[in-house]
Steps between C-alpha positions, in 0.01 A plus 500: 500500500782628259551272188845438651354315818254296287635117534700353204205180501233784462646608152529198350114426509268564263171743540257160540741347753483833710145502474483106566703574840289829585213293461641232691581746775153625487348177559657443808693195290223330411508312191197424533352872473758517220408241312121595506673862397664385218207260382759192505523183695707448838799337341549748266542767703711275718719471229480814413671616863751195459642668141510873703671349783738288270539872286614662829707274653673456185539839421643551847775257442568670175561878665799292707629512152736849432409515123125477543504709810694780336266546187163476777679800638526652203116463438462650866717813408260579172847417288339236289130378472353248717427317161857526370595344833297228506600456148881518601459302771353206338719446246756491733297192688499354197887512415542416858280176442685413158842463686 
């Protein structure tokens, strides 16, 4: 898969929430096999998938958004960092929020 085709949701998530969802995916969705993974309780890891799912769904409301969606793209195309975007992009949230 090109970088280009790689969801906008998918490159806003950090390297442990990847691995949380590979391992998630691995487990057949058990959080229960998760949770023994991760050494943590039930609820944890519960919450744990509640915070991801809240991270995605916001962040897919956010790309309906022409500002954010333009500098994303402009992470995509290798014209600024991924960490410069991130950066860009939530200060913008935060300006956004002020108003």
């Amino acid at each position: 898969m090109d970088i280009k085709d790689v969801p906008d949701w998918i490159l806003s998530l950090e390297k442990d929430e990847v691995e949380f969802i590979r391992k998630f995916v691995l487990n057949s969705g058990s959080l229960k096999h998760i949770a023994k993974n991760y050494n943590v309780s039930y609820p944890t890891v519960r919450t744990r998938l509640d915070r991801l799912i809240q991270k995605i769904e916001l962040n897919e409301r956010n790309d309906k958004e022409e500002f954010i969606s333009f500098v994303k793209h402009l992470a995509i195309e290798e014209r600024v960092s991924l960490e410069d975007a991130k950066l860009i992009i939530e200060k913008y949230k935060n300006e956004m929020e002020e108003k």
